[in-house]
C-alpha positions, 0 to 999 in steps of 0.5 A, a space after each residue: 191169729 184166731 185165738 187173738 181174734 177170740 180174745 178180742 171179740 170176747 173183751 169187746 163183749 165184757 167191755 159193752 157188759 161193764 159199760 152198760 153196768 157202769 152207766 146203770 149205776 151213774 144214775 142210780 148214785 146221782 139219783 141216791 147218793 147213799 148208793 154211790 159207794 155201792 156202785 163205785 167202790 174205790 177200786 172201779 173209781 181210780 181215775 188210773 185203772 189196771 187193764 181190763 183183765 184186772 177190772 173184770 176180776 175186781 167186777 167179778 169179786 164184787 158181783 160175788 159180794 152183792 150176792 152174798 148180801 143178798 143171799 144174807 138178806 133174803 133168808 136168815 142162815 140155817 144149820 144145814 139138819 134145819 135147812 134140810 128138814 125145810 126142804 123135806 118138809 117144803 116138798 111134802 106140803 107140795 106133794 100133799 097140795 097136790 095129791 087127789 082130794 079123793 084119796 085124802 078124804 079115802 084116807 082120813 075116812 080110814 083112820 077115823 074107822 079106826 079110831 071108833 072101832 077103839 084100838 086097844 080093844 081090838 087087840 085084846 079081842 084078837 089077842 084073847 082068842 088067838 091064845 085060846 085057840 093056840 090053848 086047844 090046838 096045842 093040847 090035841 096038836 093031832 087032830 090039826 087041818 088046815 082045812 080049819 084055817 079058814 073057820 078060825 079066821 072067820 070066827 076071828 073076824 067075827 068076834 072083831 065086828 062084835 067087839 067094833 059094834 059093842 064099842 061102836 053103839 056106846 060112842 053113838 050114845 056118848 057123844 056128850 059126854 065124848 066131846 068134854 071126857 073124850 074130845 078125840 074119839 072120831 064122832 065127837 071130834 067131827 071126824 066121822 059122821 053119826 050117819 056113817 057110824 050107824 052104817 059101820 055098827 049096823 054092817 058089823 052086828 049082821 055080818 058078825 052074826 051071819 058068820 057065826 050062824 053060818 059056821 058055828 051052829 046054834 050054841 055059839 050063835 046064842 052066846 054071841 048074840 047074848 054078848 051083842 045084846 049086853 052090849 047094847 042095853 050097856 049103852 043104849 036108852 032107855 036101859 042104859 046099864 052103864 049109869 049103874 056101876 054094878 051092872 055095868 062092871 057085871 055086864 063088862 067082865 061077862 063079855 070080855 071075860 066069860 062069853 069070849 073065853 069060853 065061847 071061843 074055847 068051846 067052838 074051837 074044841 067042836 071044829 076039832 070034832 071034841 066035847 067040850 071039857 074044862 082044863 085047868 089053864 082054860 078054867 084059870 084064863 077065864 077066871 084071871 081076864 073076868 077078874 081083870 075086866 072089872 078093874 079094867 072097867 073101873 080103871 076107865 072111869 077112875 076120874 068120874 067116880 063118886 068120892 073121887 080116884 083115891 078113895 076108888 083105886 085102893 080096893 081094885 089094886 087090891 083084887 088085882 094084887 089079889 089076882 096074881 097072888 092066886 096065880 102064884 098059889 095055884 101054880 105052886 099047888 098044882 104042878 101037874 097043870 102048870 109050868 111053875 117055872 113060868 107061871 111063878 116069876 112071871 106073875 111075880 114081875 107083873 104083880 111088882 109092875 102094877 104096885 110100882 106103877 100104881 105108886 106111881 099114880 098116887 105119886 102123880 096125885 091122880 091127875 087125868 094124864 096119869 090115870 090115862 096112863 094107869 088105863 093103859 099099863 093095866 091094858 098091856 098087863 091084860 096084853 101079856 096074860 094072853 100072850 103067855 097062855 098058851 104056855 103055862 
């Protein structure tokens, strides 16, 4: 009986549901006729209806009908990979509209200071001095403290906020030229105030100078501030030195080939308690990365040179070609300062790599998206000469 009951409240409950449906849509179809068989298909029409139950499944397989138009209606249909990387994306836009504007400004603050302190110089810096550091304690392994870590992470840092003030003072007095040839460089973008790029170069040519006076003694000091001041009569009116391709290409190997090589070779021998000395791998490194420098100097402003990149490519692939070719030379003829076994098929590789890629260039007829190309294999080029040093 109680079950009857339930059954009864239930149906009487589905019953006033249909019934209130069923008047809705009388006045909708004699209001729109073109909805009359929307709301009353066939089988709700028949003037001799099947029981309740029967009606509540047609009811219920049309209520799943209208659903399904309404879905197909609402949004088109997409395979499941895009609707779940709408999802994603839709839940990213919401977190992002909703995080703190604080750390935002924070972090696009940060990757603007990036970009001006000129990533790929930044790792060759850290690269270059990090090979030849590893150079000199591996030839006097024994005199290794570790009381020095915290000296050569300091003159680490130091040659970085060098480096960032050098790179940093050309972009401030480059900003013509940087929003044609440059547009994505943070100041002339609009990404970074010349306010606040004035603080950043200022803040590392005294902090890089501080360390260094503090930890290095007065040699060091003089050849770091030597490499400061080239740096900025490089960019920095009225001398200006880049205008002149000389004394620009002169200016570019001293500081990235000379003055890093042998200054950080020099104070790391002296943290060890030892008279400086050439060896023959420092004296090679420091030759090869001066060489390189000047094409690394005249690769970055192929598209701007006077009688165009063609005819300026030629002679610098040359003393690059040249450049391995004596690495070769000098390990097949002095076997007892080099490991000819990794000197030889390594500067092999690399000397094919560059005429491949530079045939590549000439293939591409020297558009900018393929000098800027040419710009960055010349730099990993310079990447792993660092890296294999310590070995050779």
């Amino acid at each position: 009986m109680a079950s009857s009951s339930g059954f009864s409240a239930l149906t009487d409950k589905h019953g006033a549901l249909i019934r209130s449906f069923l008047l809705f849509a009388s006045d909708s179809s004699s209001n729109h006729p073109s909805l009359q068989n929307l709301f009353f298909p066939s089988i709700l029409t028949n003037p001799n209806p099947n029981p309740n139950t029967k009606s509540l499944a047609s009811l219920s397989k049309y209520s799943n009908s209208f659903h399904s138009i309404a879905l197909s209606r609402c949004s088109n249909p997409l395979p499941n990979s895009h609707r779940n990387r709408n999802s994603i994306w839709a839940c990213s836009q919401a977190e992002a509209a909703g995080s703190d504007p604080v750390l935002a400004k924070v972090s696009d603050f940060k990757d603007a200071c990036w970009r001006f302190l000129r990533p790929h110089t930044i790792r060759g810096t850290a690269l270059g001095s990090t090979a030849l550091v590893t150079r000199a304690l591996i030839e006097n392994s024994h005199l290794i403290k570790w009381t020095l870590l915290f000296k050569a992470f300091s003159g680490l840092f130091a040659l970085l906020c060098g480096n960032g003030y050098i790179v940093g003072i050309n972009q401030i007095y480059d900003i013509r030229i940087d929003k044609v040839n440059k547009p994505y460089l943070p100041i002339a973008a609009g990404d970074l105030l010349v306010k606040s790029a004035w603080l950043l170069v200022i803040f590392f040519a005294v902090a890089g100078l501080s360390i260094v006076g503090l930890n290095f003694g007065p040699f060091i000091t003089s050849l770091y501030t030597l490499g400061l001041f080239l740096g900025t009569i490089y960019s920095v009116p009225p001398f200006r030195m880049k205008r002149f391709p000389v004394a620009a290409f002169l200016i570019i190997a001293t500081v990235r080939g000379f003055l890093l090589n042998f200054g950080v070779y020099y104070a790391t021998r002296a943290a060890l308690g030892l008279q400086f000395e050439w060896s023959s791998p420092v004296a090679f490194i420091t030759t090869f990365v001066t060489l390189f420098a000047l094409v690394i100097a005249i690769t970055k402003d192929l598209p701007d040179v006077r009688g165009g990149p063609q005819k300026n490519c030629l002679p610098w692939f040359r003393a690059s070609a040249a450049n391995y070719l004596g690495s070769i030379l000098a390990a097949s003829f002095m076997p007892e300062a080099f490991r000819r076994s990794l000197m030889i098929p390594t500067h092999t590789i690399l000397a094919l790599s560059l005429i491949f890629q530079t045939w590549v260039l000439e293939q591409a007829s020297y558009t900018k998206e393929a000098i800027a190309s040419y710009y960055r294999f010349i730099w990993n080029l310079f990447y792993a000469e660092y890296i294999m040093f310590p070995f050779i």
